[in-house]
N, C-alpha and C positions, 0 to 999 in steps of 0.2 A: 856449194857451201865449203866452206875453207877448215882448214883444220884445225890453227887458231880459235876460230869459232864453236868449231865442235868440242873441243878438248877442253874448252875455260869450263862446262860444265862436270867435267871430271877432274877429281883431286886423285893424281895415277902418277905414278913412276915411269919415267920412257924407261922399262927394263926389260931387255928379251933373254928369255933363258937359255942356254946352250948347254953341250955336252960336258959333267962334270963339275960346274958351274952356272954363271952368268955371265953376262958382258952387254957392251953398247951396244944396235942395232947394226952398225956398218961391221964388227967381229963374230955377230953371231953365226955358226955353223949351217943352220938352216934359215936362211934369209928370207922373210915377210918377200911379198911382191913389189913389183917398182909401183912408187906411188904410197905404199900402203903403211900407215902408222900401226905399230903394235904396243900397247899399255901393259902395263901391271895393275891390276886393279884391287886384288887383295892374295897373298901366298900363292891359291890355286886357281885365282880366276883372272883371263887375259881380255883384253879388249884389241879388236884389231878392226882396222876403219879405212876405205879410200873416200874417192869423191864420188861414189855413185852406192857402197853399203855398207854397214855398222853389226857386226857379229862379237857377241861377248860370250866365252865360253869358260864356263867351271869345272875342276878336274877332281876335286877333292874326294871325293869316293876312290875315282879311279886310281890315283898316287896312291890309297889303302889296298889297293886288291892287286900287289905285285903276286903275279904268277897263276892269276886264274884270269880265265879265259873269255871272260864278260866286261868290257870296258861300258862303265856307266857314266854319261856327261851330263850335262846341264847348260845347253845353246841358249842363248838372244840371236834377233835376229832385226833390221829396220836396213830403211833407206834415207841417205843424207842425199839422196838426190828426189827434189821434191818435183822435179815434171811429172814426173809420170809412176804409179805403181806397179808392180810384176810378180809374175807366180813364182816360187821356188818349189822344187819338184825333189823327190825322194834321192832321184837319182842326182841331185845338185850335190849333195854331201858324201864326204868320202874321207877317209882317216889315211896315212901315210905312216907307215911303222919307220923304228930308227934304222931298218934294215934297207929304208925305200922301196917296200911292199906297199901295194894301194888296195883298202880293203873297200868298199862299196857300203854303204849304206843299208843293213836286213833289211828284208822285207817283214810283213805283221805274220804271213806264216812261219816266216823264221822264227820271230820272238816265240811265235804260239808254242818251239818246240822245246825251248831253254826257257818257260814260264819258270817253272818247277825251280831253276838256279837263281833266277831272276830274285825270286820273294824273300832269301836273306839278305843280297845287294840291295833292293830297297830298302829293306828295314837298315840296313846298316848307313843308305844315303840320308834317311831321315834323321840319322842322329847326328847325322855332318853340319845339318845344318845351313847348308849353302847359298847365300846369296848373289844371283847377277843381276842385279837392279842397278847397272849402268848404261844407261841410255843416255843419249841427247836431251834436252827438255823438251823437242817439239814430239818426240816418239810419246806420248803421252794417253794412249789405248790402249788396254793390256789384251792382248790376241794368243792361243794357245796354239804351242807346236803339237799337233796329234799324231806322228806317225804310228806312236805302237799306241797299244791297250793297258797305259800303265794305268795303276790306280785315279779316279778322277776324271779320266777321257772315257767321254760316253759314245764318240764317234770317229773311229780313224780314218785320215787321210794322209793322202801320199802329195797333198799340196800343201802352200801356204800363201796366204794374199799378201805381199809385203807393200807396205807405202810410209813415207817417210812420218805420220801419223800412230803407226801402229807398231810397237812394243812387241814382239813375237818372241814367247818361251815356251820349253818344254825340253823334257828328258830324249836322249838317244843312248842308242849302244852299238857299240859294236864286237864282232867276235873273231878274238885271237887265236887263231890255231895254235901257237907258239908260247902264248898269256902271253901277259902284262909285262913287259920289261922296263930296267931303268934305259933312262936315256931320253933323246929330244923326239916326238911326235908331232906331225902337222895334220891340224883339222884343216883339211878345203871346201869352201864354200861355193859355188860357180853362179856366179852373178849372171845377168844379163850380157853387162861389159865383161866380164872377167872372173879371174877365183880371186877369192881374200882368203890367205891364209896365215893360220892360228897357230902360231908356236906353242908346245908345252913340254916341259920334262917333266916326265916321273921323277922325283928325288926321294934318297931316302930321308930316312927322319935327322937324319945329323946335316942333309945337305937342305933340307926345308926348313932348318933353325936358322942355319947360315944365312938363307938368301932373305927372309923373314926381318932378321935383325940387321943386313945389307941395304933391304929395300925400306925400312923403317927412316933408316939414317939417313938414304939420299932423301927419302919422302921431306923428312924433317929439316934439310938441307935447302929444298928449294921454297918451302915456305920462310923459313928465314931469307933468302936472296928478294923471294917478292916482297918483305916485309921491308926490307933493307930499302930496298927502289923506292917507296914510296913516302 
């Protein structure tokens, strides 16, 4: 599947976020994998995609909780490559701080021990509101990510069945020794073929107006060109 293909069903900004800023994909700071498209899909939520998986990831909690020590996300997960399905395992995911520390993916007794911190970060994701409901159109199953015991999962596991069929979400965390810092973080994925990885900055609030009403304009920018063409 080509990425033309994949992308005509997202309305998304080619925007990768950098230190400081923003910029094109070929200046950003922490560069996407070779091969790999990364989107903007709405302020906090990034889409990143090759020719073999599709990870949409939301930050918006986490850009709130600078300097405490529980990063909370909100992953998608599918395959654009429809041969064949594959497991993705706990240990597939893994977060890379701005310092280039790789933190590992908790385990469910880990969460069990920071439950206690956990219960104001979800109340407070709830009122985020967040959605990553950017899929391909053929992702068209909704499948749950279980790793931890957040509210809702009656059963944790440390897998997930992906197929190019199945729509895979759910909450993750993970913990900062250091908290939360501004700056560029990469979520890694490790596919079968490879990792896809997920650019995000923490911004503050004056630099997530900025990029907001940056990413608004070019948004608005290319639907006028497509409109133009036709």
């Amino acid at each position: 599947m080509k990425f033309d293909s994949i992308f005509r069903f997202l309305m998304v900004a080619v925007l990768i976020v950098g230190f400081g800023g923003w910029a094109a994909a070929d200046e950003q700071e922490t560069p996407a994998q070779a091969g790999e498209d990364v989107a903007v899909a709405a302020t906090f939520v990034r889409v990143a995609s090759n020719d073999e998986g599709w990870v949409v990831l939301g930050y918006g909690t986490a850009n709130e909780s600078v300097g405490e020590k529980l990063m909370l996300l909100h992953i998608g997960l599918t395959l654009t490559d429809a041969k064949k399905g594959q497991t993705l395992y706990r240990d597939d995911i893994s977060l890379v701080t701005p310092k280039g520390e790789e933190i590992p993916l908790p385990s469910q007794e880990d969460f069990a021990k920071v439950s206690g911190e956990m219960r104001p970060l979800l109340q407070r994701d709830a009122m985020v509101g967040e959605s990553i409901n950017y899929f391909p159109v053929s992702a068209n199953q909704p499948c749950l990510i279980s790793f931890f015991a957040y509210p809702g999962v009656t059963l944790v596991r440390d897998t997930v069945e992906l197929s190019i069929r199945r729509a895979c979400t759910g909450r993750i965390y993970f913990e900062l020794p250091d908290g939360i810092q501004l700056g560029t973080y990469n979520l890694d994925v490790q596919f079968e073929g490879g990792v896809i990885r997920v650019p995000f900055q923490i911004m503050t609030k004056e630099q997530a107006k900025a990029f907001q009403k940056e990413w608004k304009a070019k948004e608005k920018q290319e639907k006028q060109e497509k409109k133009d063409k036709k």
